[in-house]
Residue frames as qw, qx, qy, qz and C-alpha x, y, z in Angstrom:
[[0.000, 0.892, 0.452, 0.000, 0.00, 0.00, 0.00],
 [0.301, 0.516, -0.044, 0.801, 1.41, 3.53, -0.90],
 [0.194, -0.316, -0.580, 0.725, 1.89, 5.70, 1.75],
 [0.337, 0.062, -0.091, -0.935, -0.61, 8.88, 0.33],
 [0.616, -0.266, -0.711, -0.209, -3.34, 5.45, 0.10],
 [0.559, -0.048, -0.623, 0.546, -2.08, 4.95, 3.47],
 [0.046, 0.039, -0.028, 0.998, -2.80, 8.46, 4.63],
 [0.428, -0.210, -0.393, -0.787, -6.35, 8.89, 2.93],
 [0.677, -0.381, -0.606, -0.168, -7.47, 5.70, 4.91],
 [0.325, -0.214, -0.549, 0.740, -6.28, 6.78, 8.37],
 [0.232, 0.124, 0.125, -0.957, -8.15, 10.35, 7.49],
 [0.588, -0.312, -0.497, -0.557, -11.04, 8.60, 6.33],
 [0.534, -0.463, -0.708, 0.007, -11.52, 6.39, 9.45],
 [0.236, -0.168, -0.543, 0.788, -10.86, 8.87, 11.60],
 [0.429, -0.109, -0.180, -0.878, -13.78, 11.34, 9.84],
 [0.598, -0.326, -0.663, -0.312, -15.90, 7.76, 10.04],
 [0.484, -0.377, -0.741, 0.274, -15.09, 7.77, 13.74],
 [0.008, -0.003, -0.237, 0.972, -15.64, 11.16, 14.55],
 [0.562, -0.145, -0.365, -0.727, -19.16, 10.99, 12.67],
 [0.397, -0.077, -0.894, 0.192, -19.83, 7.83, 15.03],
 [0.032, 0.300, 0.667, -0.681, -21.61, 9.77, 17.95],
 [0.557, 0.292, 0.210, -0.748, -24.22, 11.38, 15.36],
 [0.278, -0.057, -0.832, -0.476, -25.22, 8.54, 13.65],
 [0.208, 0.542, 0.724, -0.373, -28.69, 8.18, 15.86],
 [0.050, -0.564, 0.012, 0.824, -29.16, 11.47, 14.09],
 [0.165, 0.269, -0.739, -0.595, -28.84, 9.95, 10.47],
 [0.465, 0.184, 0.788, -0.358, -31.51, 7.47, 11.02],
 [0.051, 0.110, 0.677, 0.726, -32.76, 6.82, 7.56],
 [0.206, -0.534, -0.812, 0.111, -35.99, 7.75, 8.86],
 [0.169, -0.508, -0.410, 0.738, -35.22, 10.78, 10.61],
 [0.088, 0.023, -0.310, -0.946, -35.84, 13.73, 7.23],
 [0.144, -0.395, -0.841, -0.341, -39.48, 11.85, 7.46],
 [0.403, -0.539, -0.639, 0.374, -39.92, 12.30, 10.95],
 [0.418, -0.376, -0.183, 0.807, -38.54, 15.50, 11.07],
 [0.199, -0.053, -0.421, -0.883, -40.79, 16.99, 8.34],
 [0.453, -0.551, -0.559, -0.423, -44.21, 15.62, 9.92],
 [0.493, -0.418, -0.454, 0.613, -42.98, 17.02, 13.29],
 [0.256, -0.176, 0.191, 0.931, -42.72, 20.25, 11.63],
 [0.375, -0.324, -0.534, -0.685, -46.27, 19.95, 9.75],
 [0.330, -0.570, -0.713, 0.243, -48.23, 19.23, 13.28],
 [0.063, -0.671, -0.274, -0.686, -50.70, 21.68, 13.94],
 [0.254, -0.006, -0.697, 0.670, -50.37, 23.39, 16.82],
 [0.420, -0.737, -0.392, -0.356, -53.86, 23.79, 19.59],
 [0.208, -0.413, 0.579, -0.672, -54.27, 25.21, 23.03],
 [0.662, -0.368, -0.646, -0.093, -55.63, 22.47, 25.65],
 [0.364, -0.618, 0.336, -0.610, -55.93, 22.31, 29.21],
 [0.620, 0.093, -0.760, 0.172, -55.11, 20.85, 32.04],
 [0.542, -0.615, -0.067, -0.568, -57.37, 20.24, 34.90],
 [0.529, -0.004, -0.755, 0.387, -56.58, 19.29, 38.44],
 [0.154, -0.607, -0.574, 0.528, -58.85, 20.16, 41.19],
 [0.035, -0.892, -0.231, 0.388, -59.28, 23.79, 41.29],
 [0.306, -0.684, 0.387, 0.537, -56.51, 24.52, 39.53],
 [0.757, 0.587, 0.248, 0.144, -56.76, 24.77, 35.21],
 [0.513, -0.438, 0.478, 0.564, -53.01, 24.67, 33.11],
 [0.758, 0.606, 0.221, -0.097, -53.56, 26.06, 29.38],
 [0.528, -0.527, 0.496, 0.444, -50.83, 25.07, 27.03],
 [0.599, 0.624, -0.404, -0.298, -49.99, 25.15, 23.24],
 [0.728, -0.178, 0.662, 0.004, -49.45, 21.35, 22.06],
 [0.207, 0.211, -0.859, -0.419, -48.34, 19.66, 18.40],
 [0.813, 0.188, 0.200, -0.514, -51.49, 17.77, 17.39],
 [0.152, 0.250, -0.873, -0.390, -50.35, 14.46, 15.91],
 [0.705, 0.204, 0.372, -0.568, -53.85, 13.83, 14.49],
 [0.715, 0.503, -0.446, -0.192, -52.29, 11.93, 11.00],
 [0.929, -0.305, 0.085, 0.191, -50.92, 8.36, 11.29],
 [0.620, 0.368, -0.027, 0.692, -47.62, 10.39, 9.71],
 [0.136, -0.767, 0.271, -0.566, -47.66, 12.62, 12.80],
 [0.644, -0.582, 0.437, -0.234, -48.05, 9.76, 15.26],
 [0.951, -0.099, -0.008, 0.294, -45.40, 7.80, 14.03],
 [0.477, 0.428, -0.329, 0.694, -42.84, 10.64, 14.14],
 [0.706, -0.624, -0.202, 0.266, -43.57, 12.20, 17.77],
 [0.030, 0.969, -0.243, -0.016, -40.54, 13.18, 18.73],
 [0.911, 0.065, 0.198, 0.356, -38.43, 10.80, 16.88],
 [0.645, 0.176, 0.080, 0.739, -35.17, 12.47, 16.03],
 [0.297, -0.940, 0.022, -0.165, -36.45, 15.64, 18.14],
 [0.429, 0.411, -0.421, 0.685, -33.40, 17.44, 19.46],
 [0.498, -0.212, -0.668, 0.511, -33.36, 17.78, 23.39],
 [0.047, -0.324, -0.236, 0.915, -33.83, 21.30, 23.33],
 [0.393, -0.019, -0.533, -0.749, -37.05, 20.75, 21.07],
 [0.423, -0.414, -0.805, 0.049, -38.52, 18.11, 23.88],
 [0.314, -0.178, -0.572, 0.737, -37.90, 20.74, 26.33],
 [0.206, 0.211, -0.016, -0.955, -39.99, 23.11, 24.51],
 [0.734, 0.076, -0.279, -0.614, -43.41, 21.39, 22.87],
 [0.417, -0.219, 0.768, -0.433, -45.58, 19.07, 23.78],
 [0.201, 0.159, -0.713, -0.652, -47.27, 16.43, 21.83],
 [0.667, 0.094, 0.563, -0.479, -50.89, 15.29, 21.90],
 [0.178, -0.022, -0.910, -0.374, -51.56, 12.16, 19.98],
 [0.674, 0.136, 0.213, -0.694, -55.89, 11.97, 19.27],
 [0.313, -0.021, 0.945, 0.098, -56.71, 8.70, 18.36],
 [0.352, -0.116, -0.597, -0.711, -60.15, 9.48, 17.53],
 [0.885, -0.305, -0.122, -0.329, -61.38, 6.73, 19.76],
 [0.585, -0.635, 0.479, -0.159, -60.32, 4.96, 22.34],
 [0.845, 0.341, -0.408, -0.056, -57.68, 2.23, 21.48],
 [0.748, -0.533, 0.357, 0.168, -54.71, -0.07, 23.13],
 [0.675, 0.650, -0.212, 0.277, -51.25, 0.62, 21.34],
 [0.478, -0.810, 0.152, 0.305, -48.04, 1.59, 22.83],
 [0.158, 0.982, -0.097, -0.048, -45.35, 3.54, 22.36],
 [0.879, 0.002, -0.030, 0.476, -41.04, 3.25, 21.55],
 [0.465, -0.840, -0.044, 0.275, -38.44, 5.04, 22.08],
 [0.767, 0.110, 0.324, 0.543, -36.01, 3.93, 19.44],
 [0.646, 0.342, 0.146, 0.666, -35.20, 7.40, 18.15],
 [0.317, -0.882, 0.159, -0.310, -35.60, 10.10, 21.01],
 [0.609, 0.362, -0.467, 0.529, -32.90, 11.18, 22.32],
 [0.153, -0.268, 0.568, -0.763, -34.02, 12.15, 26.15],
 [0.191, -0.291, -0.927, 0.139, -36.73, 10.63, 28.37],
 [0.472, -0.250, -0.367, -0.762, -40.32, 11.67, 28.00],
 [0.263, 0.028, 0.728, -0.632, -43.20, 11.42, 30.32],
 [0.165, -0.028, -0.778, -0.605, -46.19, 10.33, 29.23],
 [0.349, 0.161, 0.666, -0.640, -50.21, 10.70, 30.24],
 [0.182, -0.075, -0.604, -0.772, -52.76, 9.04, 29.21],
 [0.260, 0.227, 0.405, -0.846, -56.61, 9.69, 28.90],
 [0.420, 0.310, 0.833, -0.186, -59.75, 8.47, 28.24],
 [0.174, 0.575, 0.668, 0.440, -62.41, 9.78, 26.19],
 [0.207, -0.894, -0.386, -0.087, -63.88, 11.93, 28.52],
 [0.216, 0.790, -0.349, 0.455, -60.37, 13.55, 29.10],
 [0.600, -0.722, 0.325, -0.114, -59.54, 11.79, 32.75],
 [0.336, 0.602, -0.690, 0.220, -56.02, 11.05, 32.92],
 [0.924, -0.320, 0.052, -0.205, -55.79, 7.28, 34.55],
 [0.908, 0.202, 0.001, 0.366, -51.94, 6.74, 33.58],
 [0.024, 0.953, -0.281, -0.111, -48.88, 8.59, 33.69],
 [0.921, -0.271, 0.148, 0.238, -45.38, 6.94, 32.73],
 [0.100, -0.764, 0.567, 0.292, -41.59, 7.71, 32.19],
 [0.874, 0.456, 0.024, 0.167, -40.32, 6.43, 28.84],
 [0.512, -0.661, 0.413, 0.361, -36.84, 5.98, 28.78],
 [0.395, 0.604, -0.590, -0.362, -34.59, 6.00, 25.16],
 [0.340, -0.450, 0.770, 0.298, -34.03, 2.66, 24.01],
 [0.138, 0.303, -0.818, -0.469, -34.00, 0.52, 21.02],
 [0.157, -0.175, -0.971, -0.042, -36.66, -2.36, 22.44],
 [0.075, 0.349, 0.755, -0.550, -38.89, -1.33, 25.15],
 [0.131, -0.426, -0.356, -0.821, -42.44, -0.04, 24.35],
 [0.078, 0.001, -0.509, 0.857, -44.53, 1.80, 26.48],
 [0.354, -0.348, -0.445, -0.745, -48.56, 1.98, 27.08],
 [0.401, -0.236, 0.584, -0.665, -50.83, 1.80, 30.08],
 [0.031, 0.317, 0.946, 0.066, -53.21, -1.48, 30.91],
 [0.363, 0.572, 0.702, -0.221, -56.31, -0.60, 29.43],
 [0.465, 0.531, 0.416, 0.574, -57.54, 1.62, 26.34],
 [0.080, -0.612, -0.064, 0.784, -57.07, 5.44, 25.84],
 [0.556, 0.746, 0.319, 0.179, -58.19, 7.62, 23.34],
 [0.101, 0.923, -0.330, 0.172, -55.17, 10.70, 24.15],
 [0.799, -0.242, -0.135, 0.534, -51.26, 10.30, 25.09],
 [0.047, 0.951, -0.246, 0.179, -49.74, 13.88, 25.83],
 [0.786, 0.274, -0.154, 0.532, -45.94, 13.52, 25.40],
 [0.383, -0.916, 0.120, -0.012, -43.95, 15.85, 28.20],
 [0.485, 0.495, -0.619, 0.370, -40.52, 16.06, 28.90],
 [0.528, -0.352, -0.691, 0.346, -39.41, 14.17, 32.10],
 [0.229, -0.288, -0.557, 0.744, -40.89, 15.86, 35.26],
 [0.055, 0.168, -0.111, 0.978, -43.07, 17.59, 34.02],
 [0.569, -0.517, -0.548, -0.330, -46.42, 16.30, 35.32],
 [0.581, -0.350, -0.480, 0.557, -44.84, 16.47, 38.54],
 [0.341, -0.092, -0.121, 0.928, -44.09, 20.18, 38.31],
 [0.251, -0.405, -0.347, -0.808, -47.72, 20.96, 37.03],
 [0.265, 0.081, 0.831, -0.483, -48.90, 18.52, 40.41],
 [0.633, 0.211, -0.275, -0.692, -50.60, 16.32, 37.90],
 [0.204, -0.032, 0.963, -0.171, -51.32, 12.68, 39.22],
 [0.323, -0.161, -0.869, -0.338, -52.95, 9.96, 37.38],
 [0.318, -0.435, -0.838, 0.084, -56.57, 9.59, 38.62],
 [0.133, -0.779, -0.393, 0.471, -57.27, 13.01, 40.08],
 [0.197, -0.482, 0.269, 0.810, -56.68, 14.87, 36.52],
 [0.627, 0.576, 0.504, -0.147, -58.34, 15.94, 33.41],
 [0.316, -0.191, 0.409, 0.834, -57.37, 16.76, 30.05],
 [0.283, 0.671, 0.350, -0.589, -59.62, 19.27, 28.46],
 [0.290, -0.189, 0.544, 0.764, -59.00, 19.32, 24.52],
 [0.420, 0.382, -0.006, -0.823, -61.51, 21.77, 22.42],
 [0.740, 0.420, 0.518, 0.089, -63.87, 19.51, 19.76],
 [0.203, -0.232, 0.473, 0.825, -62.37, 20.77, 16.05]]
């Protein structure tokens, strides 16, 4: 092998290993995601806990090509900021993965009538999937803690979301 050969391949692998930490990024997937993340419409909803009512601006993923991107290949500082409601329509049993968020995500879900009977902490990984025992017709997507900071708790909460 010539040494300039030599060379080229050292500077290639090193570029290949540099490029190594964003490759979650690259996901052949992600330009999908990241363009029906970008097309969710955004509503105001509420959140109801005793006395106390939380209105927020949320991403609607009402298209099955909104709820399968979520916040796949969302950037950290994009969970931190928007929230995502997923409408089913009707009540159903699915659950949720993790395989291309990059932070951990809270998760509530709610009936028809809007009472929140679930809350859980999704964690990133590759396998697990995530959904409560019994059917829902909403999942509002949160970054971690933040049900906690609104002093929202499963069973003694409502989600309020306007009819379209």
């Amino acid at each position: 092998m010539s040494p300039r050969r030599a060379i080229a391949l050292g500077l290639l692998a090193a570029v290949l290993a540099l490029a190594a930490p964003g490759a979650r990024a690259q996901h052949p997937s992600c330009k999908r995601f990241r363009d029906a993340f970008a097309a969710m419409p955004v509503q105001m909803v509420t959140l109801e806990a005793g006395s106390r009512k939380v209105a927020m601006r949320v991403r609607m993923a009402l298209t099955g090509e909104h709820q399968a991107a979520g916040f796949q290949c969302a950037t950290k500082k994009e969970i931190q900021q928007h929230l995502i409601l997923f409408d089913f329509g009707r009540e159903i049993r699915t659950q949720f993965h993790m395989q291309n968020v990059p932070d951990t995500l809270d998760i509530a879900f709610a009936k028809a009538d809007g009472r929140i009977f679930a809350i859980l902490r999704m964690e990133p990984s590759p396998t697990a999937l995530y959904g409560p025992m019994g059917d829902f017709r909403y999942a509002l997507e949160a970054r971690k803690g933040f049900y906690e900071r609104q002093g929202i708790k499963q069973g003694e909460a409502r989600l309020l979301v306007p009819s379209p």
